[in-house]
N, C-alpha and C positions, 0 to 999 in steps of 0.2 A: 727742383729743376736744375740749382750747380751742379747736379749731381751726375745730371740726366746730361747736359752740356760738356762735362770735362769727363768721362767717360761715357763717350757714345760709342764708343767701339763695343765695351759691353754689354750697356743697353740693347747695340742692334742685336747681338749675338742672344740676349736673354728673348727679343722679339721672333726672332728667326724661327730659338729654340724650342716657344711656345706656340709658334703656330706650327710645326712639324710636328707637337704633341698632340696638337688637336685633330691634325690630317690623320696621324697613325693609331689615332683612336678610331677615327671614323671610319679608316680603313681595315681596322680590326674587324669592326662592330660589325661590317656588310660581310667578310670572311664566314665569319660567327653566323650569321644567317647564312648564309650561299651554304655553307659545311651545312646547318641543321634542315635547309630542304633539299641538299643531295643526300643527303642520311636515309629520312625519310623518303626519300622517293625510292632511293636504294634498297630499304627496309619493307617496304611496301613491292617492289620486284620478283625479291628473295619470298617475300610470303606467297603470293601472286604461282611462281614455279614450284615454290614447294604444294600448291595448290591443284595443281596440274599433275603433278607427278605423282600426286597422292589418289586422282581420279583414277575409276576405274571402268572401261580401258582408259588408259594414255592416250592423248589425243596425237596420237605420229600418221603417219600419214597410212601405216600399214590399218592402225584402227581406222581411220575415217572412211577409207575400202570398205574393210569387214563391215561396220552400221548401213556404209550404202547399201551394199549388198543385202544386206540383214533388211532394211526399209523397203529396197526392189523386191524382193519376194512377200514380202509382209503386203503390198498393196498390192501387188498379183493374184496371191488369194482371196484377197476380196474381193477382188473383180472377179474372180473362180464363180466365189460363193451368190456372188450376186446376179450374175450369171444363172445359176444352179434356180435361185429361190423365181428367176425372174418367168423361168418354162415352167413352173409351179403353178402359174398365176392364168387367167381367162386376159388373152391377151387385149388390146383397147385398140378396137379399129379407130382411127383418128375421121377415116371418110366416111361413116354412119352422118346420113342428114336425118332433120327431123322428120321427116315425111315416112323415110324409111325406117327410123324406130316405130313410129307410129302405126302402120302398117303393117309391119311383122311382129308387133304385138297385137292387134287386131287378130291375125289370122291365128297366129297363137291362143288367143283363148278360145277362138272360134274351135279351134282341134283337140283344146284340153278337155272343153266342155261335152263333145262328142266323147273322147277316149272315157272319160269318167262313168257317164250314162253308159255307156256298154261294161265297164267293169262294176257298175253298179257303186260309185262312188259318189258319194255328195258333196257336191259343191256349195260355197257362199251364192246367191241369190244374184248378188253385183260382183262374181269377180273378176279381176281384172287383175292377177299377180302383184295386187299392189302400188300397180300405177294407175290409180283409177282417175285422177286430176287429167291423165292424157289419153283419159276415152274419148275428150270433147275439143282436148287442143294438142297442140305441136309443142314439144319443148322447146330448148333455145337452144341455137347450134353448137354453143360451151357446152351443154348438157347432154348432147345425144351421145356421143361416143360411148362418156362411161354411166348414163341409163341403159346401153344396150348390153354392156357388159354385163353387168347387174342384172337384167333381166332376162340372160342367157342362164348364169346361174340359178335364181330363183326358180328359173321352167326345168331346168333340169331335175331339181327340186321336187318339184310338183308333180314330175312325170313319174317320178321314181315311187310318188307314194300312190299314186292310183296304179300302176304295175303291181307294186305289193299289195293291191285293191284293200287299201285302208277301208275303215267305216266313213271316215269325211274329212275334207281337209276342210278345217274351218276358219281360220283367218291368215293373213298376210300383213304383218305391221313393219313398214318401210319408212325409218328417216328420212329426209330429202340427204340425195350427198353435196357435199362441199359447192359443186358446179352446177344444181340445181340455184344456187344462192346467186349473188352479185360476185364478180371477178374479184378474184382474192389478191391484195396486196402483194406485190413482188420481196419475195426474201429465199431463207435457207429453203431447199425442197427434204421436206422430211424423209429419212430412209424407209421408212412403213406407213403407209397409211389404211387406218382401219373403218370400214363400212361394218356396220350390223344391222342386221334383220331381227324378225322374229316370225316364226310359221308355227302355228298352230292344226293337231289335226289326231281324232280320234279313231282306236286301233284295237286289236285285241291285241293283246302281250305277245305272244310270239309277234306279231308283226309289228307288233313297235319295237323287241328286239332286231328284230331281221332289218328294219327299216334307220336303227341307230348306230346298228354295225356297218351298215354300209356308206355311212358318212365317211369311216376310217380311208375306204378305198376310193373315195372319190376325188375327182380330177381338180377340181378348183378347189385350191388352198384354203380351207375353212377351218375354223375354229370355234368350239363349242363353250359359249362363255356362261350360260345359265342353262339349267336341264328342270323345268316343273314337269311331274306326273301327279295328276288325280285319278282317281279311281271313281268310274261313275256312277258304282254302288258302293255309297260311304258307309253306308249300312254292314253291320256283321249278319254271316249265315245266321238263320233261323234256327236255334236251340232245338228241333223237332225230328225224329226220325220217320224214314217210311216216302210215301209218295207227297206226302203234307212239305216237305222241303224241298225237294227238286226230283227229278224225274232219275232214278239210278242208275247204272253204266251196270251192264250185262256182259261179264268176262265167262263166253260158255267154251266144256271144255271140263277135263279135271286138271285141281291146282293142288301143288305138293300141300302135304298134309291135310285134303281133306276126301271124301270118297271117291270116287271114282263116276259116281252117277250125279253127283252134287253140283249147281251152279252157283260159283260167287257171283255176286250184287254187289259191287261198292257205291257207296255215294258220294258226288264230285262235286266239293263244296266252294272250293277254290280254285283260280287261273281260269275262268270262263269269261271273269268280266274284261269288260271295254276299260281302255286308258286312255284317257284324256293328255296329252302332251303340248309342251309348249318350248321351244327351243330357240334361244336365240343363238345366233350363229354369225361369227364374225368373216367378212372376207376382207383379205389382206391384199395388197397395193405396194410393191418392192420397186422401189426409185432403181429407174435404171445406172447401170454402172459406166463411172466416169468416163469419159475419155481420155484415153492415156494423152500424158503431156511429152510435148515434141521436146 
């Protein structure tokens, strides 16, 4: 404490000195941080642009042009194309009431069942295209638009095989669709929606060819997702020649290399029978295209 007493001029100076150590320490140490997150924020910049510059394109203003441009055409032709697929499709009267499905399916089978009898076609006993539940009631007014679509298709169907005067259409197996059901929760509207059928109906071969080429050219967008043939003699020809196995095909006439006074006989052992088919067939449903954005 004499010490501290009879020089306090140096004491204060050794005091001064050591809290100016401690300030220039302290003020170091925030430097020393301040300097290492400008570094890194710096370093972290520089990577950031060399990051950019290394993208391809370049993000300048001349690129973000070109992509708009590139995306406006890109969603144009979708709307083209959706467009395109949408005249494809058996359009969906929205004003069909139930009454009037009901009714123009009525007179409908009323006129298939005639057209059949005069082509000598046979028909199921009950049918009814399928919608037999609305022989005795009204659908719901969700339901009739696209029941009337769907059984615009189906009739078309039916008409085209008693035209090619099938031997019989024999059945019509119809799912209920979507809006036969309860009102479907609000979400994404799918870009396709797929309904399937299945018609059944027996042919001799050429006209069940004749009858499954002409699906190719037909108007409503359908797609052939299963194709069963039976043959309704599963039986093979009879091992036996002569009248004993069928009746022979008389080609008169002479035929290179044999007399001139001679008739060939062949016998027609194959292609006479009936084919039993069974087709199921998808019709397709193309969400209409967006509304361009303002």
């Amino acid at each position: 404490m004499n010490w501290f007493t009879k020089n306090s001029f140096l004491a204060g100076l050794g005091a001064v000195t050591l809290v100016g150590a401690g300030a220039l320490g302290y003020l170091i140490s925030q430097a020393a941080l301040t300097y290492s997150a400008s570094s890194e924020a710096y370093t972290a910049a520089v990577a950031k642009l060399h990051g950019l510059q290394n993208k391809v394109p370049f993000p300048s203003e001349a690129n973000c042009k070109a992509i708009k441009t590139g995306l406006d055409d890109y969603s144009a032709r979708i709307e083209a194309l959706q467009s395109q697929l949408a005249k494809m499709e058996v359009p969906l009267d929205e004003k069909i009431t139930p009454q009037q499905f009901q009714d123009g399916l009525r007179t409908a089978v009323n006129d298939i069942r005639a057209k059949a009898e005069a082509e000598n076609v046979k028909l199921p006993e009950k049918f009814y295209f399928g919608f037999d539940q609305y022989q005795a009631q009204v659908p719901t007014e969700q339901a009739s638009p696209a029941l009337f679509r769907q059984f615009r298709v189906i009739q078309s169907l039916v008409t085209r095989l008693v035209d090619f005067k099938v031997s019989s259409v024999d059945s019509i197996v119809r799912p209920p669709l979507p809006e036969e059901g309860p009102p479907p929760k609000k979400g994404e509207v799918p870009v396709v929606k797929r309904f399937a059928f299945d018609i059944s109906f027996t042919a001799e071969q050429g006209k069940f060819r004749a009858v499954f080429n002409s699906l190719l050219g037909s108007d409503p967008f359908l797609i052939v997702r299963s194709l069963e043939i039976k043959n309704t003699n599963p039986q093979a020809p009879a091992k036996v020649s002569g009248e004993a196995a069928t009746k022979p095909v008389n080609f008169p006439g002479p035929i290179a290399g044999d007399k001139a006074d001679e008739k060939k006989s062949l016998l027609v052992i194959l292609g006479r029978e009936n084919v039993k088919t069974t087709l199921r067939l998808e019709m397709l449903d193309f969400a209409e295209p967006a509304a361009p954005k303002k």
